[in-house]
C-alpha positions as CSV (number, residue, x, y, z in Angstrom):
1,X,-1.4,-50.1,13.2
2,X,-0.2,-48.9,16.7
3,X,1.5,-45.9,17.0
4,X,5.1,-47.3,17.9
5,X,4.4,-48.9,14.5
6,X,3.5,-45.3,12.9
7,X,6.9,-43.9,14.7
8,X,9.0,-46.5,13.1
9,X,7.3,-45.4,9.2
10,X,7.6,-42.0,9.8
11,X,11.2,-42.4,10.7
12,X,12.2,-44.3,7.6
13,X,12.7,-41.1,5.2
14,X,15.0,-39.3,7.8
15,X,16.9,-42.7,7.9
16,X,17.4,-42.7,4.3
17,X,18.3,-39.2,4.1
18,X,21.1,-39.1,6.8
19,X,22.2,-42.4,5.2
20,X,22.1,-40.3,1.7
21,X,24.2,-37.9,3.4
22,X,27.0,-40.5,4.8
23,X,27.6,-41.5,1.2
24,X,27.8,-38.1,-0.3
25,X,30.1,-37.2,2.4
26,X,32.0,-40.3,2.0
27,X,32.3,-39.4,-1.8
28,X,33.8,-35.9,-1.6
29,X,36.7,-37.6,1.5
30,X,37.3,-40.2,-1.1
31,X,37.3,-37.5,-3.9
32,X,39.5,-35.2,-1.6
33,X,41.9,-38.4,-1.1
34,X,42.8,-38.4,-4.1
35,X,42.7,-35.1,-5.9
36,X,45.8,-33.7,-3.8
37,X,47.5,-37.4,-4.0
38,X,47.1,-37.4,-7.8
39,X,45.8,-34.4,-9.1
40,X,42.5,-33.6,-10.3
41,X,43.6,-35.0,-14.4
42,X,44.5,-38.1,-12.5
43,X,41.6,-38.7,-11.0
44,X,38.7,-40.3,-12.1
45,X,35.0,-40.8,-11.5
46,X,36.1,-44.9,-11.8
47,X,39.1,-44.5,-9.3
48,X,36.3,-42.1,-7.0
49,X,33.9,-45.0,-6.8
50,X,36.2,-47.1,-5.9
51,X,37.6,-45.1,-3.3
52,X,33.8,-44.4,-1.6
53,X,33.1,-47.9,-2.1
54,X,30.5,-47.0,-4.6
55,X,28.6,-48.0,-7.7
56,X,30.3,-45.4,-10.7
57,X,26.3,-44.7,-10.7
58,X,26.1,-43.1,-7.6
59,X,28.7,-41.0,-8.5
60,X,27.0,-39.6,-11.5
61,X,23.8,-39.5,-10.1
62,X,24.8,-37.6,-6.9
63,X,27.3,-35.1,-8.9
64,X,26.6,-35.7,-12.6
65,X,31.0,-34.8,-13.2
66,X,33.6,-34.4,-11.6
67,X,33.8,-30.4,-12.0
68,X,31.0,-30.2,-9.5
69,X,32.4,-32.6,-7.5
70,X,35.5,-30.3,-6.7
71,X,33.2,-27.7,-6.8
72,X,31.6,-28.5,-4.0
73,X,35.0,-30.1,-2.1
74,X,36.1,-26.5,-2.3
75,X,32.8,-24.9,-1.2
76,X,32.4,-26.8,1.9
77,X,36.1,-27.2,3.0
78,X,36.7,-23.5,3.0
79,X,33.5,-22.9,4.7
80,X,34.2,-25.5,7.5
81,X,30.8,-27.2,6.7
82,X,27.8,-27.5,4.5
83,X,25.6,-24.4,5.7
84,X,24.9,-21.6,3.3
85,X,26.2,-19.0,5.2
86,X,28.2,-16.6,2.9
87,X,31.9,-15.6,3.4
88,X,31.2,-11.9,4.8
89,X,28.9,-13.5,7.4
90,X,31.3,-15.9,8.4
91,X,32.0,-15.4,12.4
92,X,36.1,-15.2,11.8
93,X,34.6,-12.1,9.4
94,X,32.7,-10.6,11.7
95,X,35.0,-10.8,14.4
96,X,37.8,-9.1,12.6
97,X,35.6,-6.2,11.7
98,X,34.2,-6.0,14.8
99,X,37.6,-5.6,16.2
100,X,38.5,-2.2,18.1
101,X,41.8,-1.7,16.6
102,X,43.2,-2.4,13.5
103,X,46.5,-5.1,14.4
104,X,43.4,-7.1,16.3
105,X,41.9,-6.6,13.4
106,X,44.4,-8.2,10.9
107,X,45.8,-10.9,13.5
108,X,42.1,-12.3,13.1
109,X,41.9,-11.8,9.3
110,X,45.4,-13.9,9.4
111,X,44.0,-16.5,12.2
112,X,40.7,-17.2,9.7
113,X,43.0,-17.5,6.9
114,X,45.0,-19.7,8.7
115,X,41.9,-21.9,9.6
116,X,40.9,-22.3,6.2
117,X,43.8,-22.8,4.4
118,X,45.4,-25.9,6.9
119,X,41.5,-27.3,5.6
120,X,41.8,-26.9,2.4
121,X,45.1,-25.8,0.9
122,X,45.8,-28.6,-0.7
123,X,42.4,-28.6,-2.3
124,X,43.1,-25.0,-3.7
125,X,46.4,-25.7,-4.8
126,X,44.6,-28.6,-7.0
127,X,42.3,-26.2,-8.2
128,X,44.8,-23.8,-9.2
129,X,46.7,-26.5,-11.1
130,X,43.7,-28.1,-13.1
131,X,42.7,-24.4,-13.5
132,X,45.9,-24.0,-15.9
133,X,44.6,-26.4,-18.2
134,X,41.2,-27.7,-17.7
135,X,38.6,-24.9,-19.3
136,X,36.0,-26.5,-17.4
137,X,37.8,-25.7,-14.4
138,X,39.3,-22.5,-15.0
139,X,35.9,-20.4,-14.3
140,X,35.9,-22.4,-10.5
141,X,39.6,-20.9,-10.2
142,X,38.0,-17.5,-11.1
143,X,35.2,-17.9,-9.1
144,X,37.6,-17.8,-6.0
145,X,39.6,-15.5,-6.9
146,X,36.9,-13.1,-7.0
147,X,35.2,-14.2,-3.7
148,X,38.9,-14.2,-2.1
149,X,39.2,-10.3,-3.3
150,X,35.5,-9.0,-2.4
151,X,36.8,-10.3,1.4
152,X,39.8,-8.7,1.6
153,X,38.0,-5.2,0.2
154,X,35.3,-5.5,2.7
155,X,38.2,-5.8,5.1
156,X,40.2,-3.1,4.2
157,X,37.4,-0.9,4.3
158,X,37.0,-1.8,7.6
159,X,40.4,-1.7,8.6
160,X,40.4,2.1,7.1
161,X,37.6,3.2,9.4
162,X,39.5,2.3,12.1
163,X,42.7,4.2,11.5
164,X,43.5,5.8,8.1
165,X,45.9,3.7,5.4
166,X,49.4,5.3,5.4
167,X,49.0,8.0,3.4
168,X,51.1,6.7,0.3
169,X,49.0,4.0,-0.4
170,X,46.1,3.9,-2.3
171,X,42.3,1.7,-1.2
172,X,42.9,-0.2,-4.0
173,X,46.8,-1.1,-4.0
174,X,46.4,-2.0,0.1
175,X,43.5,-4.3,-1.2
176,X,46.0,-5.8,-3.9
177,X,48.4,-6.0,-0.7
178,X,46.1,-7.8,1.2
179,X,44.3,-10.0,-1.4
180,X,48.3,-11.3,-2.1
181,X,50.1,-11.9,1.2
182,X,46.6,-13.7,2.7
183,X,46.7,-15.5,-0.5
184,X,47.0,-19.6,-1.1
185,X,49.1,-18.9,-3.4
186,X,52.2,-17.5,-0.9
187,X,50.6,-20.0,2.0
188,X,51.4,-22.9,-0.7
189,X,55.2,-21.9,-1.2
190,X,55.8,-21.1,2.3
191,X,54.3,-23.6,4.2
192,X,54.4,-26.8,1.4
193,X,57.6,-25.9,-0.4
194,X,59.3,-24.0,1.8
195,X,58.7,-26.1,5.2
196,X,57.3,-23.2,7.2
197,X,55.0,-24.2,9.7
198,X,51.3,-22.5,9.4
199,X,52.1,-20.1,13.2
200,X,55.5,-19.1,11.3
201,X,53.5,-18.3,8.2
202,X,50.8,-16.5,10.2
203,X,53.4,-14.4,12.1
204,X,55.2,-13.6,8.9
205,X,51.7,-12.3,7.7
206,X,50.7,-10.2,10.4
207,X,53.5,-8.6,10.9
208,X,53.7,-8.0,7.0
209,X,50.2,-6.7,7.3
210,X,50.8,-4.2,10.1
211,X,54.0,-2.6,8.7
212,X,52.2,-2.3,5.4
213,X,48.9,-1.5,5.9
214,X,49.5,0.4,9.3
215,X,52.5,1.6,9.2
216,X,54.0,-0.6,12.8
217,X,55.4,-3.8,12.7
């Protein structure tokens, strides 16, 4: 054996992997497609397969249920991608507390949450419905809440050692503030119900933000 002929075997597991990795993806888009067109108790691992192009196999031996497959549908669209980089070193995260004032600050907090949410809000809003009724999916629900409010009080506390909170307000109720108007939730009614547009709901938010948690509109 030459050693072209070596190049070309040592190639074939990298081949197999990145092909590996097309299909996953191409599962979770096909899994995306239709959890926000149907919901996630109208969608199955049948319909998902079908979707991908798939063997129902595959699907199962990739995921093992569709739990984890919304699982990690949410995981990776909030993040932007697949790395394991956690949410406090995130760059939008480190660029809003690196800012120098505190209305830089929050119009980068709102810009980030803006990113994320035209990614996945749908996806949230899916997760929030199956939450209601699906005990296998409540603790996800959960699990993002709690992430979404350890942000917001590593922000505050940031946005506090830039200029003190108004003096009526408490840490914990400008967290509560914060957690609620950079929420999916409000995004959701505004912006999907309501017809805003994701810039007017992002204005709407920052300028919220700065008369609350500043004290200037």
């Amino acid at each position: 054996m030459n050693g072209t002929d070596g190049a070309k075997v040592k190639a074939k597991p990298g081949i197999r992997q990145q092909r590996a990795q097309e299909t996953r993806r191409r599962m979770l888009e096909a899994a995306l497609r239709l959890f926000t067109a149907h919901g996630y108790d109208g969608t199955t691992i049948d319909s998902i397969a079908r979707e991908a192009k798939v063997a129902v196999q595959t699907i199962y031996f990739s995921f093992g249920n569709k739990q984890t497959i919304l699982k990690e549908l949410v995981d990776v669209r909030v993040a932007g991608d697949d790395e394991p980089v956690p949410t406090l070193e995130r760059r939008w995260v480190l660029d809003a507390v690196a800012a120098e004032d505190s209305e830089t600050q929050l119009c980068r907090q709102v810009a980030g949450a803006r990113e994320i949410y035209e990614r996945v809000g749908e996806l949230l809003e899916v997760l929030r419905n199956a939450a209601a009724s699906n005990e296998d999916v409540a603790p996800l629900w959960e699990r993002n809440k709690r992430q979404r409010m350890e942000v917001q009080k590593h922000l505050v506390k940031a946005l506090a050692e830039k200029s003190p909170l108004p003096r009526s307000l408490t840490f914990d109720r400008a967290v509560d503030i914060s957690y609620s108007l950079l929420g999916p939730e409000i995004y959701h009614l505004l912006v999907t119900e309501r017809g805003w547009t994701p810039q007017q709901w992002a204005a709407w938010v920052h300028s919220s933000l700065c008369h609350h948690l500043v004290g200037q509109e």
